[in-house]
Structures are given as C-alpha cells and as structure tokens.
TIBAMI-220902 format. One record per residue: residue number from 1; x, y, z of N, C-alpha, C in turn. Coordinates in Angstrom, 3 decimals, padded with zeros to 6 digits. Layout:
# residues N
site marmar:NUM&n_x:X&n_y:Y&n_z:Z&ca_x:X&ca_y:Y&ca_z:Z&c_x:X&c_y:Y&c_z:Z $
...
***
This chain:
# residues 144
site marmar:1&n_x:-008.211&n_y:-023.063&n_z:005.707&ca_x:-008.593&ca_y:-021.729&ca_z:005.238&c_x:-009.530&c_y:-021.041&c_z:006.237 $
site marmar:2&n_x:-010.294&n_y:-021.668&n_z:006.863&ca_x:-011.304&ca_y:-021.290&ca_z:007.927&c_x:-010.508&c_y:-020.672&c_z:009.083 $
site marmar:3&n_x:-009.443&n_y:-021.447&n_z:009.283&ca_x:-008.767&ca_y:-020.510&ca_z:010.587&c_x:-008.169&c_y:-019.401&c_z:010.273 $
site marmar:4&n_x:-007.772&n_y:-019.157&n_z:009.069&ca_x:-006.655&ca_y:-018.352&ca_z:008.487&c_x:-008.136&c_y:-016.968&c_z:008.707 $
site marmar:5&n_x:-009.351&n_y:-017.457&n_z:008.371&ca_x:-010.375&ca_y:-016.049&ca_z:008.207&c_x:-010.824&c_y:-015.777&c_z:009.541 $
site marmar:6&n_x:-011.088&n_y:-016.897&n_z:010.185&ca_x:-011.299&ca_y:-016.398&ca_z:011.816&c_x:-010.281&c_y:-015.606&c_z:012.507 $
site marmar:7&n_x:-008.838&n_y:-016.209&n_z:011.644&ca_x:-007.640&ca_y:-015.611&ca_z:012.600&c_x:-007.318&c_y:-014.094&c_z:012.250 $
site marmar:8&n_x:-007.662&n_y:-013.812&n_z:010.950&ca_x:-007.723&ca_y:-012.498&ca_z:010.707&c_x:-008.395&c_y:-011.308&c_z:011.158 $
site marmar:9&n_x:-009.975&n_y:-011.990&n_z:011.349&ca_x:-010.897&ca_y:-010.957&ca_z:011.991&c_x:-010.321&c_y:-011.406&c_z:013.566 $
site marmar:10&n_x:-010.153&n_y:-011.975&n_z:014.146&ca_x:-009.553&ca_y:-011.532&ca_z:015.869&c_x:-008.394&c_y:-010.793&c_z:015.616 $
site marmar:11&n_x:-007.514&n_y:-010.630&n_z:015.471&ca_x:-006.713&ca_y:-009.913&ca_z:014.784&c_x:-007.056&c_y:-008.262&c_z:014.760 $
site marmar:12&n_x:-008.330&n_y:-008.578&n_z:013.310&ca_x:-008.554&ca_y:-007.255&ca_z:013.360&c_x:-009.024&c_y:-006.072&c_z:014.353 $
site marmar:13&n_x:-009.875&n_y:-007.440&n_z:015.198&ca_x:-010.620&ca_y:-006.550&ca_z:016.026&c_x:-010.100&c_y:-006.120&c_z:017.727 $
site marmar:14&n_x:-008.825&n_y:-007.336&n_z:017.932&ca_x:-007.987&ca_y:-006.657&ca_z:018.580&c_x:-007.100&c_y:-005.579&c_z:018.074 $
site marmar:15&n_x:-007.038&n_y:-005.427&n_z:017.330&ca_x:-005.822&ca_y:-003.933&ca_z:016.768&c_x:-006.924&c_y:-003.038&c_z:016.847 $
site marmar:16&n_x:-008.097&n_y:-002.943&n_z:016.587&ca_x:-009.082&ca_y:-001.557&ca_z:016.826&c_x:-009.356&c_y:-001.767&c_z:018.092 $
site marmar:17&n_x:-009.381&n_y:-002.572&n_z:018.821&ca_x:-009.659&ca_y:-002.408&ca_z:020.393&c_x:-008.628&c_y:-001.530&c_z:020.856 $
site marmar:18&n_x:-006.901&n_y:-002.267&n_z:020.409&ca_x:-006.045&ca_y:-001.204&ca_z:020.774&c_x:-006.194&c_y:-000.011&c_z:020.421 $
site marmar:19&n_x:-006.264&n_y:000.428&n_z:019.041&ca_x:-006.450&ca_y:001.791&ca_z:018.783&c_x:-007.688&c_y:002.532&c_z:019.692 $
site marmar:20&n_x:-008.723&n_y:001.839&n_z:019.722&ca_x:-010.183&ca_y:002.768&ca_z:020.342&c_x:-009.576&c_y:002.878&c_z:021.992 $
site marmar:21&n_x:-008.700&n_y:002.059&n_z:022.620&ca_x:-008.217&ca_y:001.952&ca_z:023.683&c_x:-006.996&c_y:003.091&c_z:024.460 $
site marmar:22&n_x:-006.405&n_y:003.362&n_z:023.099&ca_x:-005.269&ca_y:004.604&ca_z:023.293&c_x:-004.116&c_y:004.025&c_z:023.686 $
site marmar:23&n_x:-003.869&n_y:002.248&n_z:023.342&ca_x:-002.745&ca_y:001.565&ca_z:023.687&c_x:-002.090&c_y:001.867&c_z:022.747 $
site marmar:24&n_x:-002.417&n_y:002.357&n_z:021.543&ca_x:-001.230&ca_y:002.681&ca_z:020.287&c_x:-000.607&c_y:003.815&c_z:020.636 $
site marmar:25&n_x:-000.872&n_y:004.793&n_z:021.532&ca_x:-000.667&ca_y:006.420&ca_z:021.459&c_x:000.775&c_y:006.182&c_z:022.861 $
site marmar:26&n_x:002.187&n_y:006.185&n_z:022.269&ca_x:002.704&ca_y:005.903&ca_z:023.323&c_x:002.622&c_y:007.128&c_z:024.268 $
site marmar:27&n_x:002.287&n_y:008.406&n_z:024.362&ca_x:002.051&ca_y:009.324&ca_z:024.933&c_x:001.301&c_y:008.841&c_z:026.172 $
site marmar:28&n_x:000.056&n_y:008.318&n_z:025.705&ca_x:-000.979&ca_y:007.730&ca_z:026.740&c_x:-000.460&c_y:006.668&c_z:027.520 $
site marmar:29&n_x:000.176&n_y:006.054&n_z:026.816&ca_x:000.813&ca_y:004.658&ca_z:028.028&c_x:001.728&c_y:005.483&c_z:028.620 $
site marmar:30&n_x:002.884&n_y:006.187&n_z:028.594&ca_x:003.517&ca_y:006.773&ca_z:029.145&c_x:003.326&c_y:007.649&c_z:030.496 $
site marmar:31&n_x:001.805&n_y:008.267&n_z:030.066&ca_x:001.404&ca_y:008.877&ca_z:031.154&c_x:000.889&c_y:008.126&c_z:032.069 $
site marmar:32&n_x:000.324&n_y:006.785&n_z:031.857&ca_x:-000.497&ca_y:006.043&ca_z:032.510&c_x:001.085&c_y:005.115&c_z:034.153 $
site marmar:33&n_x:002.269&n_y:004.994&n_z:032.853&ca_x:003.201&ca_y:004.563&ca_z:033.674&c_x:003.837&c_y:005.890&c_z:034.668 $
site marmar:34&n_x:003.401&n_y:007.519&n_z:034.168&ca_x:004.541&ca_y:008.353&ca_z:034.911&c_x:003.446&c_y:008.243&c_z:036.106 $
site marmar:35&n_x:003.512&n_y:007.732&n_z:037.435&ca_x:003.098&ca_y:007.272&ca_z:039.080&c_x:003.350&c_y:008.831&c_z:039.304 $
site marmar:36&n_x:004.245&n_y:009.402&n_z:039.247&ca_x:004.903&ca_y:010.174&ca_z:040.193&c_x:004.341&c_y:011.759&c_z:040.038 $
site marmar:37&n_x:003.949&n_y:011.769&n_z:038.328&ca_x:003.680&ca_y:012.698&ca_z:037.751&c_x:002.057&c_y:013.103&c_z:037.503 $
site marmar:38&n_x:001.793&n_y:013.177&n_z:036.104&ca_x:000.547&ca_y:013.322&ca_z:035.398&c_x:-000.059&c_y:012.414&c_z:035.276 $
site marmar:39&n_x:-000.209&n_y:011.791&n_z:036.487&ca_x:-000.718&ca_y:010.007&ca_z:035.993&c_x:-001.767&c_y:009.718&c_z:034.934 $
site marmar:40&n_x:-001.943&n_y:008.957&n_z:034.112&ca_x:-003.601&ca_y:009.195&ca_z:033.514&c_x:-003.558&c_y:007.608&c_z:033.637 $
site marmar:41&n_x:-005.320&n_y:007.342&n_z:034.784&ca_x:-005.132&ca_y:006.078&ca_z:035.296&c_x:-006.100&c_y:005.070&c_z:034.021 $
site marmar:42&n_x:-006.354&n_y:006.146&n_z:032.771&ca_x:-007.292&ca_y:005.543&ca_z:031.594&c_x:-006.785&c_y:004.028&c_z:031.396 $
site marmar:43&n_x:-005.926&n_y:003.877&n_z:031.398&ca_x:-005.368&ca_y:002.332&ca_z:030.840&c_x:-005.423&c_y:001.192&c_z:031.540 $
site marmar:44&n_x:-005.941&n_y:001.614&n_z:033.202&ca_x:-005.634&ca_y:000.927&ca_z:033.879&c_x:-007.306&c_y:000.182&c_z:033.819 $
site marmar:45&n_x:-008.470&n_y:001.304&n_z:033.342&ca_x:-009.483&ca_y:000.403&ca_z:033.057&c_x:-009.621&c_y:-000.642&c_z:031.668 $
site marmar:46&n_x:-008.443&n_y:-000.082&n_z:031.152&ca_x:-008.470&ca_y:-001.075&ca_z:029.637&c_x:-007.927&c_y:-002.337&c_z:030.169 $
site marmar:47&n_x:-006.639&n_y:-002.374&n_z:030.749&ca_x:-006.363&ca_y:-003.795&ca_z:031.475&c_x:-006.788&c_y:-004.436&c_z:032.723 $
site marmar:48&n_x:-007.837&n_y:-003.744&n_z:033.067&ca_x:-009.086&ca_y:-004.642&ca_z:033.889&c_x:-009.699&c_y:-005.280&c_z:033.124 $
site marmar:49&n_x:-010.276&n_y:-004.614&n_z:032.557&ca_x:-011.327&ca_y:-005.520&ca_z:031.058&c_x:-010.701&c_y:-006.070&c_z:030.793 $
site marmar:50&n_x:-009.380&n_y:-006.568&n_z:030.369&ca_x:-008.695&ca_y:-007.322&ca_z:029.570&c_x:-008.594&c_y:-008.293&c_z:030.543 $
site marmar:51&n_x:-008.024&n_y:-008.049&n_z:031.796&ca_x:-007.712&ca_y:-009.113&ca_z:032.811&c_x:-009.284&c_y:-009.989&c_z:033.559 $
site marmar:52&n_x:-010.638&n_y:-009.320&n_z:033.314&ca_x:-011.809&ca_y:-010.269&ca_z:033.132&c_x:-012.097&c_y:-011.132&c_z:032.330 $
site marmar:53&n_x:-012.089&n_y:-010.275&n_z:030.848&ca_x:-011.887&ca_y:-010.843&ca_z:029.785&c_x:-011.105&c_y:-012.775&c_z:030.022 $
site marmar:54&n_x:-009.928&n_y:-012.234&n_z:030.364&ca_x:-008.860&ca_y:-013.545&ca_z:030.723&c_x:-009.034&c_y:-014.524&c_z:031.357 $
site marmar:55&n_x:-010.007&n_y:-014.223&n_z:032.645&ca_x:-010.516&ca_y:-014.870&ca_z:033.756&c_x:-011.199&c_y:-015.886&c_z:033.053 $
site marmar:56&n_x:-012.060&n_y:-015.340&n_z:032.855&ca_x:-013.293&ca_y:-016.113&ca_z:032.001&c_x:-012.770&c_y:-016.882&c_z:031.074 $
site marmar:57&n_x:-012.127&n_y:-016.167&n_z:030.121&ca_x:-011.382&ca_y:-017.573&ca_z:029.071&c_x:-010.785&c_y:-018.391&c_z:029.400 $
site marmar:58&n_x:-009.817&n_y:-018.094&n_z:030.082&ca_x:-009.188&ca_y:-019.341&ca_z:030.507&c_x:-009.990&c_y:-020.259&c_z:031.623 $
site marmar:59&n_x:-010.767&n_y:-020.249&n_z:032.357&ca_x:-011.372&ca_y:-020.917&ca_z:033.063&c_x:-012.543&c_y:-021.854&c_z:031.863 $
site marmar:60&n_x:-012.911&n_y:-020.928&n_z:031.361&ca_x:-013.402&ca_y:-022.141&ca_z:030.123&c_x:-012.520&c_y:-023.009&c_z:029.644 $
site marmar:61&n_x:-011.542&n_y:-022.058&n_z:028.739&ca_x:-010.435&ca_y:-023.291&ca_z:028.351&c_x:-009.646&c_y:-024.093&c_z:028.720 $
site marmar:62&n_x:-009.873&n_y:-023.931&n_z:030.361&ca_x:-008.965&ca_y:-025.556&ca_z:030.925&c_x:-010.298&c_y:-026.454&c_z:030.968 $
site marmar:63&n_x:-011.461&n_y:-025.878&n_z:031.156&ca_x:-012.168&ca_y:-027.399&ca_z:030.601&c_x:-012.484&c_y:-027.857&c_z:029.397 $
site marmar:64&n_x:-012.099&n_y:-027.129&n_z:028.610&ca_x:-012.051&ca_y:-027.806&ca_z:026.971&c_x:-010.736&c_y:-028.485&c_z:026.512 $
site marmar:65&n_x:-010.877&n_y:-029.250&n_z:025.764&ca_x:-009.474&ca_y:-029.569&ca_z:024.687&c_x:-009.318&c_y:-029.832&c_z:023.790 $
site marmar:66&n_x:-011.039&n_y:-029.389&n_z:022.922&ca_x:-010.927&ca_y:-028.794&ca_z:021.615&c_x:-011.011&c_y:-026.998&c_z:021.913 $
site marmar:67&n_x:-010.715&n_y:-025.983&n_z:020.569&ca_x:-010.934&ca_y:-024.993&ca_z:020.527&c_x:-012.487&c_y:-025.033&c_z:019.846 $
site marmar:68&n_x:-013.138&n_y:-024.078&n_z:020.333&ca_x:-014.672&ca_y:-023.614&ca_z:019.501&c_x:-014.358&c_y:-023.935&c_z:018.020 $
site marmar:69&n_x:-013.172&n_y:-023.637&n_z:017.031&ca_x:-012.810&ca_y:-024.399&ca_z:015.917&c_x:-012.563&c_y:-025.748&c_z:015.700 $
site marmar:70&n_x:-012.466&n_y:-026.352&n_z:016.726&ca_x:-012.215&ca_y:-027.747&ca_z:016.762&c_x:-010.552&c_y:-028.079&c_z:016.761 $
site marmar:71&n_x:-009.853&n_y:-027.348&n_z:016.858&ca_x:-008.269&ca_y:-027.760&ca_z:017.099&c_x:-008.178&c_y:-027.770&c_z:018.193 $
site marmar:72&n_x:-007.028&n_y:-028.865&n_z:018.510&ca_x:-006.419&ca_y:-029.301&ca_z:019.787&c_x:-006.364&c_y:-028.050&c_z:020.534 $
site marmar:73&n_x:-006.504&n_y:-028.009&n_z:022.380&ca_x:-006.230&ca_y:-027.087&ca_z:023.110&c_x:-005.344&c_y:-027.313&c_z:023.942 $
site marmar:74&n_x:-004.338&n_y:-027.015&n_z:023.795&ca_x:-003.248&ca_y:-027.337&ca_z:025.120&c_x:-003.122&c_y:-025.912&c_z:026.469 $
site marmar:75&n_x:-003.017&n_y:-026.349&n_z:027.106&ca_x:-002.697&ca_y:-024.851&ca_z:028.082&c_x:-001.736&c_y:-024.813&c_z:028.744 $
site marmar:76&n_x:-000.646&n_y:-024.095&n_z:028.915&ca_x:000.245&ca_y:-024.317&ca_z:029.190&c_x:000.543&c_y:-024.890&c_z:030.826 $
site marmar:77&n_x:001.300&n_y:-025.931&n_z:031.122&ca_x:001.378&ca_y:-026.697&ca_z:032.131&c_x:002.836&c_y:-026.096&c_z:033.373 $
site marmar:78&n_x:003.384&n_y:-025.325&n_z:032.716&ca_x:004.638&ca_y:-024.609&ca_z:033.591&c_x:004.041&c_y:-023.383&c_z:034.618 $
site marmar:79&n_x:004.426&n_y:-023.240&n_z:035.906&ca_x:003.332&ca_y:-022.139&ca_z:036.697&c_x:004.302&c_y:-021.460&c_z:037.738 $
site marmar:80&n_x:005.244&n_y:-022.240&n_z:037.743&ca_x:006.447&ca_y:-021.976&ca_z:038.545&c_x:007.134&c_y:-019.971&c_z:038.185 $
site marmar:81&n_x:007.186&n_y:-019.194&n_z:038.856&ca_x:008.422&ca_y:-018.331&ca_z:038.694&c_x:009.718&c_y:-018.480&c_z:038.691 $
site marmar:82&n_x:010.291&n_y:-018.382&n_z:037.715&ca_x:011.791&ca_y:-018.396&ca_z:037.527&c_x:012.334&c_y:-017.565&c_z:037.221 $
site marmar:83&n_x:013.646&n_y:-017.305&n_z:037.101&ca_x:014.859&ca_y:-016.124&ca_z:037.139&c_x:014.426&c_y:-015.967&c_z:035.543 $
site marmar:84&n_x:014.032&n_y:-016.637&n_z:035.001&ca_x:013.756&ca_y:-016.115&ca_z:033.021&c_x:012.740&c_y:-015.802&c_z:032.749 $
site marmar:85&n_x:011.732&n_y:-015.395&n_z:033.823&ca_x:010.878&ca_y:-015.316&ca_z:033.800&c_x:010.909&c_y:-013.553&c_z:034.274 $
site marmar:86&n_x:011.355&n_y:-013.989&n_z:035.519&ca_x:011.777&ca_y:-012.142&ca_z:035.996&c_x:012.369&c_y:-011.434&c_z:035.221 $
site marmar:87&n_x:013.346&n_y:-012.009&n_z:034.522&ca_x:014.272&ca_y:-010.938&ca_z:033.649&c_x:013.597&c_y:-010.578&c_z:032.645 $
site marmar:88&n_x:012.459&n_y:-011.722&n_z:032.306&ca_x:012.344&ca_y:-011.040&ca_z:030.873&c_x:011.041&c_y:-010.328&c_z:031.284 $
site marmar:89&n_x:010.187&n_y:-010.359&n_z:032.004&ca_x:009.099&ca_y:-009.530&ca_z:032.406&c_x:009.890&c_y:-008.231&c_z:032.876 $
site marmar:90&n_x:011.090&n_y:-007.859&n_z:033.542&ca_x:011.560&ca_y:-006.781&ca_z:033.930&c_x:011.987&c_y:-005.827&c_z:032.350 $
site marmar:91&n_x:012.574&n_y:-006.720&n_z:031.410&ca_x:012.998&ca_y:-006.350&ca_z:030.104&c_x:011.705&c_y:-005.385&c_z:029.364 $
site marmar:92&n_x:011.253&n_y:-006.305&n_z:029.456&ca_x:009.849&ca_y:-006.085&ca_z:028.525&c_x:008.881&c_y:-004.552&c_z:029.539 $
site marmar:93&n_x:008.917&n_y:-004.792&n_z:030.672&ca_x:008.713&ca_y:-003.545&ca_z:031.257&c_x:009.598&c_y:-002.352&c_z:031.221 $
site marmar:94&n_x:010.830&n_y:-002.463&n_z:031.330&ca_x:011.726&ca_y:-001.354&ca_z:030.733&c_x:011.644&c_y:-000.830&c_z:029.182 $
site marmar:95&n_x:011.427&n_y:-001.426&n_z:028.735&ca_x:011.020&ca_y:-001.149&ca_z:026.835&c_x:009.663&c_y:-000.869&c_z:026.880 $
site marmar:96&n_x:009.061&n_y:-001.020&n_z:027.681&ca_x:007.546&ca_y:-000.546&ca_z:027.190&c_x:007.764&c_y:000.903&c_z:027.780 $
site marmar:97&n_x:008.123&n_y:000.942&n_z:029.146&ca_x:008.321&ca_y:002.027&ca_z:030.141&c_x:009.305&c_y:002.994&c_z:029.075 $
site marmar:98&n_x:010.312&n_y:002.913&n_z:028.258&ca_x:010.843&ca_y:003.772&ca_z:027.437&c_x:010.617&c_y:004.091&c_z:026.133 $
site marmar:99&n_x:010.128&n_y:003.142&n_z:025.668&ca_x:009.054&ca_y:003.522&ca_z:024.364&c_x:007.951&c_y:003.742&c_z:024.315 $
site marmar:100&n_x:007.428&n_y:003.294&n_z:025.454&ca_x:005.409&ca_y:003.805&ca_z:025.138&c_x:004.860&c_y:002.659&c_z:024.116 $
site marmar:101&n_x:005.678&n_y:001.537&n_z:023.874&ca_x:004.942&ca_y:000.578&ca_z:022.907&c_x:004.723&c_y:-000.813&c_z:023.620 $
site marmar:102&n_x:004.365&n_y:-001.393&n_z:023.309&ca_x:004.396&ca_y:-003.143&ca_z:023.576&c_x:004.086&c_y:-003.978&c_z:022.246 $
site marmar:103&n_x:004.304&n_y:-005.185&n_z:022.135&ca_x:004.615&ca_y:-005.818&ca_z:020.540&c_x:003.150&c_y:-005.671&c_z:020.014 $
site marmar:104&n_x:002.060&n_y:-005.815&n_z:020.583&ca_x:000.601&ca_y:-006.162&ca_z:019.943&c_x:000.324&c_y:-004.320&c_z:019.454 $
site marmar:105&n_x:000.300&n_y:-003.635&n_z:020.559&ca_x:000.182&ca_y:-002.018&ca_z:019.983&c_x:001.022&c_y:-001.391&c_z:019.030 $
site marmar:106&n_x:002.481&n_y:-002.362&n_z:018.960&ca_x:003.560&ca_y:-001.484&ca_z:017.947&c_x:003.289&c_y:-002.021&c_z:016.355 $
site marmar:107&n_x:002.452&n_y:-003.473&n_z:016.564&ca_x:002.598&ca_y:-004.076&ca_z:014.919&c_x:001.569&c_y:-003.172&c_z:014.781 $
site marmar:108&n_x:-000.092&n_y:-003.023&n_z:015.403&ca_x:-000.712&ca_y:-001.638&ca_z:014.768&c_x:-000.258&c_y:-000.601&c_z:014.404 $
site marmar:109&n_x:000.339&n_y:000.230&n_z:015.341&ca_x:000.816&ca_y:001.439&ca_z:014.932&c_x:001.974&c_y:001.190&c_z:013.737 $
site marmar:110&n_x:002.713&n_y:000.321&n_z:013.640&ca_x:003.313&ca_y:000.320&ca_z:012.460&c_x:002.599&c_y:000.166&c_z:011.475 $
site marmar:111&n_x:001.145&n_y:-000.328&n_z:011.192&ca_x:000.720&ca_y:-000.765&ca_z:010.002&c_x:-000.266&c_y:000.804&c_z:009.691 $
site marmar:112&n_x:-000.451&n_y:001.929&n_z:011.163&ca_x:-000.861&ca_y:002.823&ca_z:010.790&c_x:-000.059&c_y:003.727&c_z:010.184 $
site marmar:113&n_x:001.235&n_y:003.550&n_z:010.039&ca_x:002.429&ca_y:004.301&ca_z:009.723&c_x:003.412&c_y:005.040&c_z:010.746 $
site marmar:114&n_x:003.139&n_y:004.717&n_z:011.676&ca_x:003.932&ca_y:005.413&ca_z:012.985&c_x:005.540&c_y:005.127&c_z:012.235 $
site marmar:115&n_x:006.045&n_y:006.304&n_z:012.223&ca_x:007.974&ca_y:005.450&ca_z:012.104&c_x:008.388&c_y:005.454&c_z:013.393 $
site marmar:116&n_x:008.193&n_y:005.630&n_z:014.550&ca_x:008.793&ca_y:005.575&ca_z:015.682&c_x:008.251&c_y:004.069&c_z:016.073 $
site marmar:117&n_x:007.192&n_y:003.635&n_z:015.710&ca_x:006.378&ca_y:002.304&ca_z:016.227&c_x:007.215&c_y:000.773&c_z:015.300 $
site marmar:118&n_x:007.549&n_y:001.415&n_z:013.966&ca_x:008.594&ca_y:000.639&ca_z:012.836&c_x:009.731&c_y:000.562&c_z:013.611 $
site marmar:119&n_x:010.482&n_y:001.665&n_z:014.290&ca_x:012.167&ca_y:001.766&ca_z:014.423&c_x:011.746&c_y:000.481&c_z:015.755 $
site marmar:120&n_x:010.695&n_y:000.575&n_z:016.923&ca_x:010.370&ca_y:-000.031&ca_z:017.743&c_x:010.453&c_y:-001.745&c_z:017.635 $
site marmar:121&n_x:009.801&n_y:-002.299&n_z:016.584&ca_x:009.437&ca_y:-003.428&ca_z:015.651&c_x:010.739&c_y:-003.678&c_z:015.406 $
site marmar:122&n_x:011.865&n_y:-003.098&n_z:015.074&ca_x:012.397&ca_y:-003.643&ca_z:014.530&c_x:013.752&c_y:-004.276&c_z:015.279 $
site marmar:123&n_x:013.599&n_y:-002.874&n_z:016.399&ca_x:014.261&ca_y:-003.329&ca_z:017.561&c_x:014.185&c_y:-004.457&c_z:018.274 $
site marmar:124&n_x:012.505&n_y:-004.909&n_z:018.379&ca_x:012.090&ca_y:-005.822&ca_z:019.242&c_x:012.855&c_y:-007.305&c_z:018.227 $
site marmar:125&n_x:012.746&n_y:-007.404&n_z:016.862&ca_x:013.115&ca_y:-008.407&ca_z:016.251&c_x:014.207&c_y:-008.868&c_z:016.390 $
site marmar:126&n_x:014.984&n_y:-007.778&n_z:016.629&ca_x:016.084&ca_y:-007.766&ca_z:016.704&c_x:016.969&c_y:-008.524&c_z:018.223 $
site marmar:127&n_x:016.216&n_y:-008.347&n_z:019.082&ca_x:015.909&ca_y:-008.823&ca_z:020.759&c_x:015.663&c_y:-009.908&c_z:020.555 $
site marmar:128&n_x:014.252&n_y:-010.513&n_z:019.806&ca_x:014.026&ca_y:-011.498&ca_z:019.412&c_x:015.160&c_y:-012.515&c_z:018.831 $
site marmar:129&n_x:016.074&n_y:-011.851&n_z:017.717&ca_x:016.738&ca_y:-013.195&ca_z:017.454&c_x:017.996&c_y:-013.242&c_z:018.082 $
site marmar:130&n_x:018.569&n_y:-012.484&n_z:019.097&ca_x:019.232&ca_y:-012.451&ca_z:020.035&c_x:019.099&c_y:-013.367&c_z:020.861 $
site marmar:131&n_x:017.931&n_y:-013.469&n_z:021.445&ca_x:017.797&ca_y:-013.957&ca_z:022.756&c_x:017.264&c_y:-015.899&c_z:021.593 $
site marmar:132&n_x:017.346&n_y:-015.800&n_z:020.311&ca_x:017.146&ca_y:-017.251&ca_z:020.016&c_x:018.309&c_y:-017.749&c_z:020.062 $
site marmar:133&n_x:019.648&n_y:-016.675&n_z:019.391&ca_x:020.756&ca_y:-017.393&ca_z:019.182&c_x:021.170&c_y:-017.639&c_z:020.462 $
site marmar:134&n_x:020.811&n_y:-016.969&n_z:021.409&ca_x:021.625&ca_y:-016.874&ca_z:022.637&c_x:020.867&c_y:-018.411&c_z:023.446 $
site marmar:135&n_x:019.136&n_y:-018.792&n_z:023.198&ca_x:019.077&ca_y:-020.519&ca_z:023.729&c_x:019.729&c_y:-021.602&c_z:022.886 $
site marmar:136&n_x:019.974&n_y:-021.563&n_z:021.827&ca_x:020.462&ca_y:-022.457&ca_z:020.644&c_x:021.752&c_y:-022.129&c_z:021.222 $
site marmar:137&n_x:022.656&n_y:-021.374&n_z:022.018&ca_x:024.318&ca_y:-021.517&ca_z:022.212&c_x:023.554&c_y:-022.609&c_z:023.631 $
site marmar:138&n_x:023.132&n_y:-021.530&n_z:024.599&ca_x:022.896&ca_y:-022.411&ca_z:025.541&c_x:022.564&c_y:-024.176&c_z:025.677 $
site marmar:139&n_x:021.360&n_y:-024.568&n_z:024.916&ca_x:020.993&ca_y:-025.900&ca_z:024.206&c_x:022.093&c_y:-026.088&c_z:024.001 $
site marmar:140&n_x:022.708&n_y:-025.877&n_z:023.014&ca_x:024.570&ca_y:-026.767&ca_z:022.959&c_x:025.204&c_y:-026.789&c_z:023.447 $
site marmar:141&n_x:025.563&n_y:-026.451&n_z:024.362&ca_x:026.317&ca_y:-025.882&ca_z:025.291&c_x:025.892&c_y:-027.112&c_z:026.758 $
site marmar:142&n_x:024.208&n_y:-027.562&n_z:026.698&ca_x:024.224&ca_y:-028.414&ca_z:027.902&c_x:024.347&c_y:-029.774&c_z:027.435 $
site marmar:143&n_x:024.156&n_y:-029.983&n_z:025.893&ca_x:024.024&ca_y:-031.444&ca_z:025.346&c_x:025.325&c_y:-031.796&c_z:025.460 $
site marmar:144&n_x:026.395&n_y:-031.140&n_z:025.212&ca_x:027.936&ca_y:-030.952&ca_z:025.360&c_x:028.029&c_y:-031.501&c_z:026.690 $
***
C-alpha cells in the first residue's frame, strides 16, 4: 500500500510539472520542433532539467540495489544501438512531431479533457498492441 501512495504522488507531481512546463499544450511542442520556422526554444530548457535531473539519478542508482523504498533495483544492462531501437525512436519522433503529444503529456491532457489528447491515447494503444502481437508472431516464429 505504501508504494501504491508514493507512486501516486510522483505521478502527480510529474503531470503538474508537465502541465506548469507547457509539455501538455501540443501547440508549444510543435513550435519548439518547427527549426525552420517560429522556433520557441522554451522546451528545450524543460529537457535540460530533465536530462540533469537524469544524470544524477541514475548515477546514484547504479550504486544502489535497493530503491529509497526498499525494493529491488535493477538497471537496465542492454546499451548497445540496434535497428529496434532506431525505428522505434524514429516512430515515436514522427508521432510526437505530428501530434504535439508524447505518452506521459497525452495521459495528462487526457485526464484534463483534451479530446484530441484521448483520440491520441488511443491511437498509441492501439500501436501498442500491434507491435505486441507483432513480437509474440515473431517469438513463434524463432522457437519454430
């Protein structure tokens, strides 16, 4: 029950970071991606902070292997670039680049009522169980 209340308030207080941040407003990300145009370089100080933010944590958390809660810490051990790696970072940049959303800013804005941020969500789920059925063919496909 303790994690379930810790996990809620991080949660919460990342979705108001996004909102106070202007990552929900796909207008603002949009402008931040048009280079060519009206650039607005605002976002680019939100994902500095975020990318310090990161530094720091994770350099703590490869020397831990409990969490500050006391659960196991694993970190992920794969570091390599691969072709599934490119595609889907290229994917995920084309959908952000045409919607103005990304999954952490769209579940806010959906819960603020955005319907364009919902039709977004639902799309992404939809990607989501695509790309599951599509490793579960693959997986059978090599045990075969």
């Amino acid at each position: 029950m303790q994690y379930r209340i810790t996990e809620f308030f991080v949660g919460l207080v990342f979705g108001l970071g996004l909102m106070l941040s202007g990552m929900t407003d796909p207008a603002k990300v949009l402008g931040f991606l048009d280079l060519a145009g009206l650039w607005d370089p605002s976002l680019a100080l939100v994902m500095g902070g975020a990318i310090a933010v990161g530094v720091f944590a994770f350099s703590l958390a490869k020397k831990r292997s409990l969490s500050f809660l006391g659960a196991d810490l694993r970190m992920p051990s794969k570091q390599d670039i691969d072709k599934r790696l490119v595609i889907g970072s290229l994917l995920f940049g084309a959908g952000w680049g045409l919607a103005g959303f990304c999954p952490g800013p769209a579940l806010v804005s959906v819960a603020a009522g955005q319907s364009k941020a919902a039709l977004f969500v639902v799309f992404m789920l939809i990607g989501m169980l695509i790309f599951e059925v599509a490793e579960r063919r693959a997986q059978a496909a090599q045990a075969v």
